[in-house]
C-alpha positions in Angstrom: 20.1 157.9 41.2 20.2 159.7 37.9 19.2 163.4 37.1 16.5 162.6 35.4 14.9 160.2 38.5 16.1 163.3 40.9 14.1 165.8 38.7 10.7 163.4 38.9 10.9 163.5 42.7 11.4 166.8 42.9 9.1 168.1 41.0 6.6 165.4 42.4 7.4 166.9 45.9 6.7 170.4 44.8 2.9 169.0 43.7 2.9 167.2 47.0 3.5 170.5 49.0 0.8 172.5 46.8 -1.6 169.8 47.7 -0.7 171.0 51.4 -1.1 174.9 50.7 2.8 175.8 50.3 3.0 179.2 48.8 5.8 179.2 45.8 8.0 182.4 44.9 7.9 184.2 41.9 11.2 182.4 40.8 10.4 178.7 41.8 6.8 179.4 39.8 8.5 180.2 36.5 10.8 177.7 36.8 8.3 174.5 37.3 5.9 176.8 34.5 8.7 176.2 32.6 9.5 172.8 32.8 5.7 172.5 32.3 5.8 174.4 29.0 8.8 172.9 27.7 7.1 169.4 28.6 10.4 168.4 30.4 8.2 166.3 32.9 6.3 163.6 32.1 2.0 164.3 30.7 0.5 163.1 34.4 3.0 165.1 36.4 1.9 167.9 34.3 -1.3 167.3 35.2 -1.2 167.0 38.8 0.7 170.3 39.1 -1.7 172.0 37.6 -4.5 170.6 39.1 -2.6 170.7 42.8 -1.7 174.7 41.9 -5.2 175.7 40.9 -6.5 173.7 43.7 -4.7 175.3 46.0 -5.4 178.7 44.8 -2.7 180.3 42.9 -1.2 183.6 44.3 -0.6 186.6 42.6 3.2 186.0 42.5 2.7 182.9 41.6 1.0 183.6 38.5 3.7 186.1 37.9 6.5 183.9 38.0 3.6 181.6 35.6 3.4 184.8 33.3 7.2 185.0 33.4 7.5 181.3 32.3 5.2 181.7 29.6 6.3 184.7 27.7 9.8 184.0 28.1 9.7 180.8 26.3 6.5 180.4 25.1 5.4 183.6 23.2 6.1 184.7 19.6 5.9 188.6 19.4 4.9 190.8 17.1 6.0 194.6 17.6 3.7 197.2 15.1 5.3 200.4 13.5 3.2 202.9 15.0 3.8 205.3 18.0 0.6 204.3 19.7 0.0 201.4 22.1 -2.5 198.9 21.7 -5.4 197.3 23.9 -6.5 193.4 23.9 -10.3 192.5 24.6 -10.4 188.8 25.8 -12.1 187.2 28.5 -10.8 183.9 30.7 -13.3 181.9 29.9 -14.7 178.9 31.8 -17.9 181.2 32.9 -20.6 179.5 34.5 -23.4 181.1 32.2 -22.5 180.7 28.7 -22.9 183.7 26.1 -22.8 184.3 22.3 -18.6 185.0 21.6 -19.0 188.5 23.3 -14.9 189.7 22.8 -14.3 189.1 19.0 -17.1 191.5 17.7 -16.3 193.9 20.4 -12.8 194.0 19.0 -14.1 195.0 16.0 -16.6 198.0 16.9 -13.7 199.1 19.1 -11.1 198.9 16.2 -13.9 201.1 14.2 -13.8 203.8 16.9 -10.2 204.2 17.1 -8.4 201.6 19.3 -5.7 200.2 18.1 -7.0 196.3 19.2 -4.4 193.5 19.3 -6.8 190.5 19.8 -6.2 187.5 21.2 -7.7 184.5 21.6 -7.6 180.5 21.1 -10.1 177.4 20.4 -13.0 176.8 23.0 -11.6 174.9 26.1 -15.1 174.8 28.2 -17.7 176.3 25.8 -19.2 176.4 22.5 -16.8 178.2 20.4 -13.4 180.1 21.2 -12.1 182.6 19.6 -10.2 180.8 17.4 -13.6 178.9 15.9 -15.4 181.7 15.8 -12.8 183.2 13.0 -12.1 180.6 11.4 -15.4 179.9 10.5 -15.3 183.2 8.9 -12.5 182.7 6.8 -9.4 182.9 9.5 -6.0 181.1 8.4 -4.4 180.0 11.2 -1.3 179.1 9.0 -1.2 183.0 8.4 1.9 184.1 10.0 2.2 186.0 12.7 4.1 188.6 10.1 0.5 189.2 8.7 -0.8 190.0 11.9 1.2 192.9 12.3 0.5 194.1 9.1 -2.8 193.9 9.4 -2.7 195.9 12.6 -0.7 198.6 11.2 -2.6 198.9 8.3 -6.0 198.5 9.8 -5.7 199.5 13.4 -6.7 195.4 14.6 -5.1 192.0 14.5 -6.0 188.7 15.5 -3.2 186.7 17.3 -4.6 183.3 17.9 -2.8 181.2 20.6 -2.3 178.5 18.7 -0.1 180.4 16.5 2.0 182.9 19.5 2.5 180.3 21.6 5.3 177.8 20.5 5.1 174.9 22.8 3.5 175.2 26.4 0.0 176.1 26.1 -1.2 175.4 22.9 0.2 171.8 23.3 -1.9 171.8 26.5 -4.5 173.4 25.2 -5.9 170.9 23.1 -6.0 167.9 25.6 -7.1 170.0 28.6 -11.0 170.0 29.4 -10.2 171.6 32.8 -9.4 175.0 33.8 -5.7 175.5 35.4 -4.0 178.8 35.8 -3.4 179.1 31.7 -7.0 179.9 32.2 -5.9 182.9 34.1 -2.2 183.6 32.6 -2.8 182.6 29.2 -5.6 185.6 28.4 -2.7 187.8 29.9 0.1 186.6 27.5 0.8 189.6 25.6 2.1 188.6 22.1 2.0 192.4 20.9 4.8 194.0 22.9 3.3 197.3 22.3 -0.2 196.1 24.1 -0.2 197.9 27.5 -4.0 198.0 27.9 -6.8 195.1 28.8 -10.3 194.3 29.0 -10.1 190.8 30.6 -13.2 189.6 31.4 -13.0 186.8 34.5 -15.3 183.4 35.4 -15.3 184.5 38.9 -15.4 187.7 41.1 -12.8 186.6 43.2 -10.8 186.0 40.2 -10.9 190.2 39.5 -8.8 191.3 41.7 -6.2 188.6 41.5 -6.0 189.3 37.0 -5.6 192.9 38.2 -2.6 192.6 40.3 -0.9 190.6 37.7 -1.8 192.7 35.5 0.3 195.7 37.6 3.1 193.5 38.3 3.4 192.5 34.7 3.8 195.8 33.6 0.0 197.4 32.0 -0.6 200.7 31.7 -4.5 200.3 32.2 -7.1 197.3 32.6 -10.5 196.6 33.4 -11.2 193.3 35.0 -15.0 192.9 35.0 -17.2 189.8 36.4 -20.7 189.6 34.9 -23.9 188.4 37.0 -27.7 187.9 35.6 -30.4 188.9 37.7 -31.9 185.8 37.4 -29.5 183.6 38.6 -26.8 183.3 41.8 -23.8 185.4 42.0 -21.7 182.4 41.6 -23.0 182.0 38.0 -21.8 184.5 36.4 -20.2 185.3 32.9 -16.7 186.8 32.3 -18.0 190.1 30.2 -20.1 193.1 31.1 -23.5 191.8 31.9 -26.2 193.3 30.2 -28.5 191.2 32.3 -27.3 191.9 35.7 -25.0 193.7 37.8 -21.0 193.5 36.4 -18.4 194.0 39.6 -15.6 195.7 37.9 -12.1 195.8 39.0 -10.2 198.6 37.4 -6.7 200.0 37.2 -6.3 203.5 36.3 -3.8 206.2 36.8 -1.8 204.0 39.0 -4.9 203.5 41.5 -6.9 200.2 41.9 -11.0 201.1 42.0 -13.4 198.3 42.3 -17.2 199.3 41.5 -20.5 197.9 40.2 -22.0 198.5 37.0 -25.6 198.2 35.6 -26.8 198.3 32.0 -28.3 201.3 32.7 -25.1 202.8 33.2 -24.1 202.4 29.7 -27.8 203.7 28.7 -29.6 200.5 27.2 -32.0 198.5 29.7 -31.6 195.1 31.2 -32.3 191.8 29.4 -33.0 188.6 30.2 -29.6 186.0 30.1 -31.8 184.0 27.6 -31.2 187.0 25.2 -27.5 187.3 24.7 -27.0 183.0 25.8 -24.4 181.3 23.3 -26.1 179.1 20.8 -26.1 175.2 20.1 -23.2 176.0 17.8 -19.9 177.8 16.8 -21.8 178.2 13.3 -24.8 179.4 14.9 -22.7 182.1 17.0 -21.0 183.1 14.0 -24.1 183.6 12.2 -25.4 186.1 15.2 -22.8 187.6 15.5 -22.5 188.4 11.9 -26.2 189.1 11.9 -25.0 192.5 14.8 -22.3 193.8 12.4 -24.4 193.7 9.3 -26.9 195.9 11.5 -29.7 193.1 10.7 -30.3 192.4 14.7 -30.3 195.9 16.6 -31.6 194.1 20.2 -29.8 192.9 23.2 -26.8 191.2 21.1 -25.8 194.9 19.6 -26.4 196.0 23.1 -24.4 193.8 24.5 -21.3 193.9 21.9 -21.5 197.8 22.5 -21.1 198.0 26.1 -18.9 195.3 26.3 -16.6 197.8 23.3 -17.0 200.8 25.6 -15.1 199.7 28.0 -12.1 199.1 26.0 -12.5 203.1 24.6 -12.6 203.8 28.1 -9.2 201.9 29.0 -7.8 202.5 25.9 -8.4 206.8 26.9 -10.9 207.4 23.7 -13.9 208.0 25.7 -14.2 208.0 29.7 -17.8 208.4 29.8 -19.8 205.0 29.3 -22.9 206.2 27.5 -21.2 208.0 25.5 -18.6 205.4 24.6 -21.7 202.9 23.9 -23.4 205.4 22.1 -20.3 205.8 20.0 -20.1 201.8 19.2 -23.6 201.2 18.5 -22.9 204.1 16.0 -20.1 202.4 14.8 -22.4 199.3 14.1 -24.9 201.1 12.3 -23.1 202.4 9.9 -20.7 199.1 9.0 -17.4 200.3 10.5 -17.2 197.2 12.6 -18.0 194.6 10.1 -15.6 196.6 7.7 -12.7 195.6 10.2 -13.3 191.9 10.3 -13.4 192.1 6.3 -10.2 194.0 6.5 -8.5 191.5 8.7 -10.0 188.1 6.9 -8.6 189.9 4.3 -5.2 190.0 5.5 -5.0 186.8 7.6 -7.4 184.4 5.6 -6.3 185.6 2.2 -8.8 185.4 -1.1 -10.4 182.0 0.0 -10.8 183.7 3.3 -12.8 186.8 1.9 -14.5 184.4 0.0 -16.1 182.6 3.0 -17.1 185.4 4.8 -19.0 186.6 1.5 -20.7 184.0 1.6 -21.9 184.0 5.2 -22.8 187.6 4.7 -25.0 186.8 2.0 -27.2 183.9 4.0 -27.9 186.2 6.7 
């Protein structure tokens, strides 16, 4: 029998044995991550692995060993020349209740309040528009180079990293095929392709999934993060979204000062009242989304968008250290709104990573809203 034959039954076993609830180590997860990433079995093995692991339910040192996998041979860094550290604002995706693109803008009011913001993202997998489409409908180059990225955060205090661009081989090869979530949906958000990131917002698509992003996120290394699960009043607690809700109660996982604190958050706590979902729901449209979100950072729409944005930009101040107190750190980013700080950030950074044609685009979406 050759190696190669030996290798497909192997790792065919190991998605046999998932399929029966067999806990993997840390070690024997990065190594079949690995072989995953570097696409060393064939496309329906893949498949079925990940499918059999998320089935399963992935453990938390599972996903490390996953985590290992992936930034050892699947991530690009980029390493700033500044003494601070840096915070990322992204959210898993694959939420039940769809929203308006809730991290990108709240990236940028964060970035205009002081936090150095190393944002991540990619292209949709499960919604209307990722990340990745959001920006690049603004005027985002995604054949900027990652060298770009790091000047734009050391000269403006925010970069966009954009998976497709960090990661090499693994996920973004994935990525664009997969209409399913797998545990890239939960490791992939907590890549970190700034090594000097040591703080997270990472919203979740379920409750359950809090905890587990936490732990990682400890085992991994951060500093601080916030792992909140959003709910609507209006709908069941299984259909939630993976920000703070503005509409609903937002369970909150959070690690700070070495201690683990879960708790429960309501828009009143950040000092704005409660909307209705239908307010703050993602539009038909990436180009739509773009145009309300632009429509926020222009200071044209002062409702439950800005709201939302803000609240969802005071937590980062508050994992970042800038502000512990919630209504003041909202106050703070709705400030930061009103008087174009935010929307001055995402014209510094399409001006760095979309160039002249990109600063061009943006004009012009500026000037139809």
């Amino acid at each position: 029998m050759s190696n190669n034959e030996m290798n497909l039954r192997a790792f065919g076993k190991v998605i046999g044995e998932l399929g029966q609830g067999k806990n993997l180590s840390r070690e024997e997860a990065r190594e079949y991550y690995r072989q995953v990433i570097l696409s060393e079995q064939p496309e329906l093995q893949q498949g079925a692995f990940l499918v059999a692991h998320l089935m399963k339910g992935p453990t938390a040192t599972e996903l490390s060993g996953a985590w290992d996998a992936l930034y050892e041979y699947d991530t690009e860094k980029i390493t700033p020349n500044f003494p601070e550290d840096c915070c990322d604002i992204v959210g898993t995706g694959s939420d039940a209740l769809k929203t308006i693109n809730v991290s990108t803008p709240a990236s940028f009011i964060a970035a205009a309040c002081g936090v150095k913001v190393a944002k991540k993202g990619a292209r949709l997998v499960t919604g209307v528009s990722g990340a990745t489409d959001i920006l690049e409908i603004m005027g985002l180059d995604l054949a900027t180079p990652l060298a770009e990225a790091n000047r734009c955060l050391e000269e403006n205090g925010i970069c966009y990293l954009p998976g497709e661009a960090f990661l090499k081989a693994g996920w973004g090869r994935l990525i664009q095929s997969m209409r399913f979530t797998s545990a890239f949906n939960i490791i992939g958000p907590l890549t970190k392709p700034c090594a000097k990131t040591t703080s997270i917002v990472i919203g979740a698509y379920a409750e359950s999934l809090c905890p587990l992003l936490i732990e990682i996120l400890q085992e991994t290394g951060a500093k601080a993060a916030m792992s909140p699960y959003g709910m609507s009043d209006c709908h069941a607690e299984d259909q939630g979204i993976d920000e703070i809700s503005i509409c609903g109660t937002t369970r909150v996982v959070e690690l700070r000062d070495g201690k683990v604190d879960r708790y429960n958050l309501r828009p009143e706590d950040f000092g704005i009242k409660c909307c209705s979902y239908e307010d703050i729901a993602s539009k038909g449209s990436a180009q739509e989304n773009v145009a309300a979100i632009l429509k926020v950072l222009s200071g044209k729409d002062e409702g439950p968008l800005a709201d939302l944005f803000a609240v969802n930009a005071a937590v980062a101040l508050r994992v970042y250290g800038v502000e512990e107190d919630l209504k003041k750190a909202t106050v703070q980013a709705r400030e930061k709104i009103a008087d174009g700080s935010a929307l001055v950030k995402l014209q510094q950074l399409i001006s760095v990573q979309g160039g002249a044609e990109g600063e061009a685009k943006l004009a012009g979406l500026l000037a139809e809203i």
